[in-house]
C-alpha positions as CSV (number, residue, x, y, z in Angstrom):
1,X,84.3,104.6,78.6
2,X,86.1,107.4,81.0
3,X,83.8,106.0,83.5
4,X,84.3,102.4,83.5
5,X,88.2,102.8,83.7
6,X,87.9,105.1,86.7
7,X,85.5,102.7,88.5
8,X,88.0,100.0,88.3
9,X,90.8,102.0,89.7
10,X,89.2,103.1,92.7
11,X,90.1,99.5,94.8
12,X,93.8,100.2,93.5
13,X,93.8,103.9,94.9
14,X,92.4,102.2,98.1
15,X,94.9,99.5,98.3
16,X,97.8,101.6,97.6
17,X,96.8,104.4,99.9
18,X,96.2,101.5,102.5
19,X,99.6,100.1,102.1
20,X,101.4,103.5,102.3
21,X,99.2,104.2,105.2
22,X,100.6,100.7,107.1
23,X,104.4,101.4,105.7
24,X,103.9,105.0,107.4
25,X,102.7,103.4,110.5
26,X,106.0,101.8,111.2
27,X,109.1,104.7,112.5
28,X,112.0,103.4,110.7
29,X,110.1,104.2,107.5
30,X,108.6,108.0,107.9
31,X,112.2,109.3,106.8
32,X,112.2,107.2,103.2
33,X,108.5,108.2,102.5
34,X,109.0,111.4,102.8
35,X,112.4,111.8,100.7
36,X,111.2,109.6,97.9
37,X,110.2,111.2,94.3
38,X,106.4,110.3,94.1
39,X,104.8,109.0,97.6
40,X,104.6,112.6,98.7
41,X,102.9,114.1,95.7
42,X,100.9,111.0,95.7
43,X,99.2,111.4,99.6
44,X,98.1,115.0,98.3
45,X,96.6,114.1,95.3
46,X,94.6,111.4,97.0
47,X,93.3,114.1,99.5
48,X,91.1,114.9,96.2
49,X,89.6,111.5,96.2
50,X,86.2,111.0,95.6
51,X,86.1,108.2,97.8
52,X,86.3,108.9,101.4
53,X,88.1,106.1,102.8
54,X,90.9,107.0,100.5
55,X,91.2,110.8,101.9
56,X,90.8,109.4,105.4
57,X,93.3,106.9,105.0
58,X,95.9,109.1,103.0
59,X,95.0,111.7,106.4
60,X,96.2,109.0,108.3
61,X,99.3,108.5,106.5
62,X,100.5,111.6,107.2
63,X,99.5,112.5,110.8
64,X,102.3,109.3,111.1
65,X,104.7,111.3,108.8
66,X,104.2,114.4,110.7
67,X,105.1,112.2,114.0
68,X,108.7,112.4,112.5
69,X,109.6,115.7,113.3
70,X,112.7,115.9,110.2
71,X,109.7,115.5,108.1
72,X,107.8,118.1,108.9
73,X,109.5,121.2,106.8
74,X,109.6,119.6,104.1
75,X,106.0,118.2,104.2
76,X,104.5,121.5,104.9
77,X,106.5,123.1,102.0
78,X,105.7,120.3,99.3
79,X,103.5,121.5,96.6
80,X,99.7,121.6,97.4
81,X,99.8,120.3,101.1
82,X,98.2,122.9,103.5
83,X,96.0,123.8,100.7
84,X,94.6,120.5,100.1
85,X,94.5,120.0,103.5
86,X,92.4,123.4,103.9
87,X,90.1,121.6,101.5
88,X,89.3,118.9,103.0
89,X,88.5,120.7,106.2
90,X,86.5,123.5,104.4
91,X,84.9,120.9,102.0
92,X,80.7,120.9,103.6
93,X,80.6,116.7,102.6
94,X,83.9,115.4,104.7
95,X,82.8,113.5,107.2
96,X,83.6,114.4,110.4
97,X,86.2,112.5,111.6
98,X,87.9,113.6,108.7
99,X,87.5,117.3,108.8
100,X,89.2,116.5,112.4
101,X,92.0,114.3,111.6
102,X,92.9,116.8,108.7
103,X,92.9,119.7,110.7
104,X,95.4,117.6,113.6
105,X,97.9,117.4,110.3
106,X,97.5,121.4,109.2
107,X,98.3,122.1,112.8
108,X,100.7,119.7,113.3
109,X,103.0,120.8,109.9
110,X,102.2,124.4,110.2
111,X,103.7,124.9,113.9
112,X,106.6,123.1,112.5
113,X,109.6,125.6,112.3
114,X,108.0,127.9,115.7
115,X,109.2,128.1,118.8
116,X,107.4,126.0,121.4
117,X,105.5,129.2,122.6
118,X,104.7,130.2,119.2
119,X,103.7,127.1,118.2
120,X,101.2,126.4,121.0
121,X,99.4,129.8,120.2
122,X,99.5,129.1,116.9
123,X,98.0,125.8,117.7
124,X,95.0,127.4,119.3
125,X,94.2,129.7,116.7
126,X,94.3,126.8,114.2
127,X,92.0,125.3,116.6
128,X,89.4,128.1,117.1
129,X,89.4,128.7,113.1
130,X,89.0,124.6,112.5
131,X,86.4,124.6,114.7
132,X,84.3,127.5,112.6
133,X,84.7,125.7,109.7
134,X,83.6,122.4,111.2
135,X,80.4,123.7,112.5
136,X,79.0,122.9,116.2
137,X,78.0,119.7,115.8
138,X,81.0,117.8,115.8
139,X,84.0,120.2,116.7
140,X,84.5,118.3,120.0
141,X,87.0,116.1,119.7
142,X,88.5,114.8,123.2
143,X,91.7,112.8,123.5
144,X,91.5,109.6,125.6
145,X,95.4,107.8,127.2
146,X,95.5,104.0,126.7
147,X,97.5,101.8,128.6
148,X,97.5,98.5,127.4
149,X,98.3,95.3,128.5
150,X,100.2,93.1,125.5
151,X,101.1,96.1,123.3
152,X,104.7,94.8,123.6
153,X,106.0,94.1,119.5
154,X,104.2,95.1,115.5
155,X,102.4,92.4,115.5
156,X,100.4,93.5,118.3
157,X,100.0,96.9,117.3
158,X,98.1,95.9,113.8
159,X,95.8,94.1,115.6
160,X,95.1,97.3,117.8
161,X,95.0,99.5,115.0
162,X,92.6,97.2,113.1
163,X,90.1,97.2,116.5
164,X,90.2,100.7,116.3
165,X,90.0,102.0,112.8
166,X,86.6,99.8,112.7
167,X,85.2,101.9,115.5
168,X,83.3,105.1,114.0
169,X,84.3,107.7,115.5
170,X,87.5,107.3,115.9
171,X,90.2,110.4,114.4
172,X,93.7,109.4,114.9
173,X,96.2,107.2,117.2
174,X,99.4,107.4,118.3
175,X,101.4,104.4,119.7
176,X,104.0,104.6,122.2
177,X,105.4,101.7,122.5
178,X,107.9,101.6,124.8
179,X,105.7,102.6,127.9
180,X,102.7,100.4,126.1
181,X,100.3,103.1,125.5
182,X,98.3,104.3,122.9
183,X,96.8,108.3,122.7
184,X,93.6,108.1,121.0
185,X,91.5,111.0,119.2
186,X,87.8,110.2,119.1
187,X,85.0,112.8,119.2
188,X,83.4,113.4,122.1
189,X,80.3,111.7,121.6
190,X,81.9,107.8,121.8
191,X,82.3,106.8,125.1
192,X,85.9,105.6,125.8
193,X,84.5,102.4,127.1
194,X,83.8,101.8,123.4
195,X,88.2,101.5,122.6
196,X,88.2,99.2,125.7
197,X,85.8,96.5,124.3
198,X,87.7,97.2,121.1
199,X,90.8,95.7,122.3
200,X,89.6,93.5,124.3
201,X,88.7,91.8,121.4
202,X,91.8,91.0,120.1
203,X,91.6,88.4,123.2
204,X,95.2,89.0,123.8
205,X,95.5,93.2,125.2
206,X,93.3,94.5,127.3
207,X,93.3,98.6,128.4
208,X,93.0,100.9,131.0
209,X,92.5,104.1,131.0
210,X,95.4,106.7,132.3
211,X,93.9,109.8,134.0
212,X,95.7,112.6,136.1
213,X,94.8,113.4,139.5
214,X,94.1,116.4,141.1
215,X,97.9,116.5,142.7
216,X,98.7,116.0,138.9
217,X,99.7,112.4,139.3
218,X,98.8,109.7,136.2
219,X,96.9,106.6,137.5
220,X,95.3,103.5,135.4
221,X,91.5,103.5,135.7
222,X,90.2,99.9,134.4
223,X,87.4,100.0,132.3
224,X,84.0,98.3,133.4
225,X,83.9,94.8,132.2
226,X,80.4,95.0,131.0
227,X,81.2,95.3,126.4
228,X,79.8,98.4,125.0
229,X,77.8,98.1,121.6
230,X,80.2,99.4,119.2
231,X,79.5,100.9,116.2
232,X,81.3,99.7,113.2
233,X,82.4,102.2,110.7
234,X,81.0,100.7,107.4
235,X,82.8,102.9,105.1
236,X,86.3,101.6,106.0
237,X,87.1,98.3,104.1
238,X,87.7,95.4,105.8
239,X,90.9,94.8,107.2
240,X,92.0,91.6,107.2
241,X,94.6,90.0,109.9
242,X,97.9,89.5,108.6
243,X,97.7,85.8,108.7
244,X,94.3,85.9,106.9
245,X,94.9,87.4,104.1
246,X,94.6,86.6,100.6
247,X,98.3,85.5,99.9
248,X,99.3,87.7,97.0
249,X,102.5,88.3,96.8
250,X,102.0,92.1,97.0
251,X,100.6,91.7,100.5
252,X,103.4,89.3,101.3
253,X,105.8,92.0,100.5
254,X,104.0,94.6,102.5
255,X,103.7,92.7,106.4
256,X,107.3,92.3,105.6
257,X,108.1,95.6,105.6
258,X,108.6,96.3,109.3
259,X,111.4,93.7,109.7
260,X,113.0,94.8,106.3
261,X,113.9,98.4,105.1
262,X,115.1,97.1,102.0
263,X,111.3,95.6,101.5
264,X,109.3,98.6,102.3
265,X,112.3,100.5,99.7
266,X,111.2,98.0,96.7
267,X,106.9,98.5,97.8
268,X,107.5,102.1,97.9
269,X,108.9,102.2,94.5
270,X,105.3,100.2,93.4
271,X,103.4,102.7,95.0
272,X,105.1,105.6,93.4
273,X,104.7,104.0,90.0
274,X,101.4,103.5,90.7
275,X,100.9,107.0,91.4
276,X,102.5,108.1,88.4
277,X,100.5,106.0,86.5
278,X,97.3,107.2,87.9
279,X,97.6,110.8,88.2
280,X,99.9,112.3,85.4
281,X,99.1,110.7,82.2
């Protein structure tokens, strides 16, 4: 009985985390996340998921609240955070992309209240002792500098983030928008070539790469034009463009969030009933 109720939740834990993850995406709403009653509590608990899209994506979810600097005391301070983040990077079945994009957060939240010199040693201890617990194989993560061409409102940026969450391999991503860029964390077996043909599929950006030179100076680098294979990441659900999707009304409510505090206010008070629902009765 236990079993069968549990089975059917597991799509609603996905779509919820999924949601929170997209609401968390957009600036003007890391401040309201964070300050409201349930969605906090919530992200942690999902760290325990059985499912590992739903870690990953609750992972993702707060690497974009821990862009949001206000946030970051009370995130690290909220009940069960660094340890459940410990968990997932100590856990032996977390995928590796995982491991890595929860060990970014625990670094991110526990340099929070340091001084900028304190904080960058701090950061490469964290680093050292991630990097035991993640083994050899795939402690090697390697940050790569998008520039790209058409990154220039949200609409765009879904599409750029749906390219890359499908590409395995791929840890975390950072927008920033203004100068049209895009800092990507990928381990350091996929070629970057692979985040090129990625976009380029949207048909309407295209990337180049930004490197420094010797004299310290940033140039672009275009990518060849021959496509790479790229390997899908299978575990991820499919993400469906906005204008695709199924119309529920939920989803409605949800791409209108970025135009409309007041909407992601109302879908935030869904997801923390949700949450409620699922984890304290």
């Amino acid at each position: 009985e236990k079993m069968n109720s549990t089975m059917s939740e597991e799509p609603d834990a996905l779509s919820v985390v999924n949601q929170l993850r997209d609401l968390a995406a957009d600036p003007l709403n890391r401040r309201a996340i964070v300050q409201d009653q349930g969605c906090l509590p919530g992200l942690i608990l999902f760290l325990d998921h059985p499912n590992p899209p739903v870690v990953h994506s609750a992972l993702l979810a707060l690497r974009y609240l821990a862009e949001c600097r206000a946030n970051r005391d009370k995130m690290k301070s909220e009940l069960g955070m660094m340890l459940s983040l410990q968990n997932v990077i100590q856990k032996t079945t977390t995928p590796g992309e995982t491991k890595l994009l929860a060990s970014e957060v625990y670094d991110i939240l526990q340099s929070s209240n340091m001084s900028d010199m304190d904080s960058v040693n701090e950061m490469n201890y964290r680093r050292r002792k991630a990097q035991f617990f993640l083994g050899s194989t795939n402690k090697r993560a390697k940050t790569v500098v998008l520039h790209i061409d058409g990154l220039d409102d949200s609409s765009r940026r879904n599409l750029c983030e749906e390219a890359l969450l499908k590409i395995k391999g791929v840890i975390s991503f950072t927008f920033q928008m203004a100068v049209q860029r895009c800092v990507v964390r990928i381990r350091s077996d996929l070629k970057a070539e692979a985040l090129a043909t990625a976009i380029a599929s949207t048909k309407v950006m295209k990337a180049q790469q930004v490197v420094k030179s010797e004299s310290g100076e940033e140039m672009l680098v275009p990518f060849q034009d021959t496509p790479v294979e790229v390997e899908q990441n299978t575990d991820l659900p499919e993400y469906l463009p906005e204008d695709e999707s199924p119309s529920k009304e939920q989803d409605k409510a949800v791409s209108r969030v970025g135009s409309h505090p007041e909407g992601a206010a109302s879908w935030l008070s869904t997801a923390a009933n949700f949450l409620s629902r699922s984890f304290y009765w």
